[in-house]
C-alpha positions, 0 to 999 in steps of 0.5 A: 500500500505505501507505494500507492499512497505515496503516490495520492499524497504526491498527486494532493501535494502538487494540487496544493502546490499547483504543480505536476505531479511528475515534476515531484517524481522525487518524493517516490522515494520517502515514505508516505507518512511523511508525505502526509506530514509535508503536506500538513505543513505545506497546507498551516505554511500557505494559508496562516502565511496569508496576507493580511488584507484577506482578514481585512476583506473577511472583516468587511463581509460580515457588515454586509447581507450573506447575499451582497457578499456572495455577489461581491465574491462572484463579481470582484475575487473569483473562485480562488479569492473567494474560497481564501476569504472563506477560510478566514470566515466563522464557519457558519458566516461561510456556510450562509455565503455559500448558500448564496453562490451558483453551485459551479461558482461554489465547485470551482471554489472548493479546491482553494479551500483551506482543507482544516476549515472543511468540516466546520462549513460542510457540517452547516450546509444545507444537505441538498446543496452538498449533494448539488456541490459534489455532484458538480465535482465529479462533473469536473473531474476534480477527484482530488477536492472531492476526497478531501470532502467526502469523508466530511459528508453525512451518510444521508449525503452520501447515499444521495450522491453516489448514484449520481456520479460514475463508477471511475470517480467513486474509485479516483476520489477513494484513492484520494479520500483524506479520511480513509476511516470513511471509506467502509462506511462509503462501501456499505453503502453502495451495496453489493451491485454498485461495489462490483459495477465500480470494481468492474470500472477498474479495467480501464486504467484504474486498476492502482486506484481499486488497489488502493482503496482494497488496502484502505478498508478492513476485513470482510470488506478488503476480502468482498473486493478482493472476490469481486476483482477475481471473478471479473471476467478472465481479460479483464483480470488477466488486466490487473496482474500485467498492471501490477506488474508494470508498475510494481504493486505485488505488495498491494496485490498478494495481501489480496490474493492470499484472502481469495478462496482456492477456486478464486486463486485457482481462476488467477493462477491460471490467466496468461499474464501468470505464464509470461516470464517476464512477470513472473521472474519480476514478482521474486525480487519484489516479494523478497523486498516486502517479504510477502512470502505467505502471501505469495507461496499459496499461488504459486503452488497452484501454478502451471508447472511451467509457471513455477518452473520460472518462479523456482530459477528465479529464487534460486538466483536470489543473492545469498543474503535474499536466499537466506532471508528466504529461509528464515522467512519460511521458517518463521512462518512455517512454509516448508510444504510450500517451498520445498516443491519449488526447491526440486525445480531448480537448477542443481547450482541453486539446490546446492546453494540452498543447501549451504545456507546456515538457516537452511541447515538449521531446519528440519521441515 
């Protein structure tokens, strides 16, 4: 997952900063906690470093009607202004403006807010008009704004919303959701026709997006998606694995596998993307950096035998030092049964080298 959200946190911080995000491809390398935190710190360094005539214009907004406000807000600041007023307002001083502006001009506003002044204003609104804001977001495309309000809206909002934006937005705000918390109660209430519908979506191009918010929500719910991208039909799964592969999210995709039911494993074992090479030999160097070990071993097993054929010559090319974190890693989990059919299929040079590693002799499987 801390790929993935790295990732969202690069994207929200490039929004904040109005930048590429590929322009802050070098963030890809901190964790992304501490992306979270420079974010923070990014969003108390622009908005408490504003000047002081927003004050003074947020001053004269309250000697005048909430509707003379919202009309000065359209006519002379505009969206990006108006919004950084707002957020020196009393929430509820924002809250009656807002009431008062078209719906787009409002939309258009929302990604310039201060994100701490949310909550206090979204809570004061008129429910219909939240519905009427978010679904004028999505319209928009403006996932990013989108997840840093969604997890402020009452479930009554959000049951409302939901069938009036598509299936990829679901996913694209979810993978920016700011308050991951929500995210069971959003996949509660889609129900189990829309959550496959959105899962579904994923083929075209978002599959590191379901990814994402799979890994955000907890168990029996990580597990329903977790099904429910399996039984996609098998192309558009075969999708999925050679997405994992080129971007290198095995550590978001194995957790999931490892929660199917054995028929489920069964239908991923078998898809094409699982009999080229090329991908194959790609996931051994990325389990042994995430030691997803039990996670991996139990598709493996129901691999073709060719498949595995690859998956035991590129273990048995392991490093010395990532052989024998294997082994200790097995050992730990008590994997024996599982490695060792993929020990018989490599070349006699890795068996020995196998054989020769200390925590290998320390073992009697």
């Amino acid at each position: 997952m801390d790929k993935l959200r790295n990732r969202a946190e690069t994207e929200k911080i490039a929004a904040l900063l109005d930048e590429r995000p590929e322009h802050l491809a070098f963030l890809a390398a901190l964790p992304a906690e501490d992306l979270r935190k420079l974010r923070e710190q990014a969003v108390a360094a622009l908005f408490d470093g504003a000047p002081d005539m927003l004050d003074r214009i947020a001053k004269a907004t309250k000697l005048v009607p909430a509707g003379v406000a919202a009309a000065i807000s359209q006519k002379a600041l505009g969206p990006r202004l108006a919004a950084a007023v707002a957020g020196r307002l009393e929430p509820a001083r924002a809250a009656d403006i807002i009431e008062k502006l078209p719906v787009a001009f409002t939309a258009a506003s929302c990604a310039h807010l201060d994100p701490r002044r949310i909550a206090g204003i979204v809570d004061r609104l008129d429910e219909n008009l939240l519905v009427r804001i978010s679904v004028a977001l999505a319209e928009r495309g403006d996932h990013l704004t989108m997840g840093r309000f969604v997890g402020h809206l009452r479930d009554s909002a959000l049951t409302r919303i939901l069938p009036q934006v598509d299936d990829a937005v679901v996913l694209r705000t979810g993978f920016a959701v700011d308050q991951p918390q929500r995210l069971g109660t959003i996949v509660e209430l889609m129900g189990e026709e829309r959550l496959a519908q959105v899962i579904a979506s994923a083929a075209d191009g978002l599959w590191p997006q379901a990814l994402a918010v799979a890994g955000m929500v907890t168990g029996e719910q990580r597990a329903r998606i977790a099904t429910l991208a399996a039984r996609q039909p098998r192309a558009r799964l075969d999708t999925l694995v050679r997405t994992v592969a080129t971007q290198n999210l095995w550590e978001s995709l194995l957790p999931l596998v490892a929660l199917l039911p054995e028929e489920d494993r069964r239908s991923v074992a078998v898809l094409p993307s699982l009999r080229d090479p090329s991908v194959l030999a790609g996931v051994v160097p990325a389990v042994v950096a995430t030691a997803l070990w039990a996670e991996f071993l139990p598709l493996v097993e129901l691999l073709p035998e060719e498949s595995r054929k690859v998956v035991a010559d590129a273990a048995g090319s392991l490093a010395d030092e990532d052989l024998d974190a294997l082994a200790r890693e097995v050992d730990k989990q008590d994997l024996w049964d599982l490695v060792l059919p993929l020990v018989e299929l490599m070349e006699d040079e890795a068996k020995e080298r196998i054989f020769a590693l200390p925590s290998f002799q320390d073992q009697t499987p």
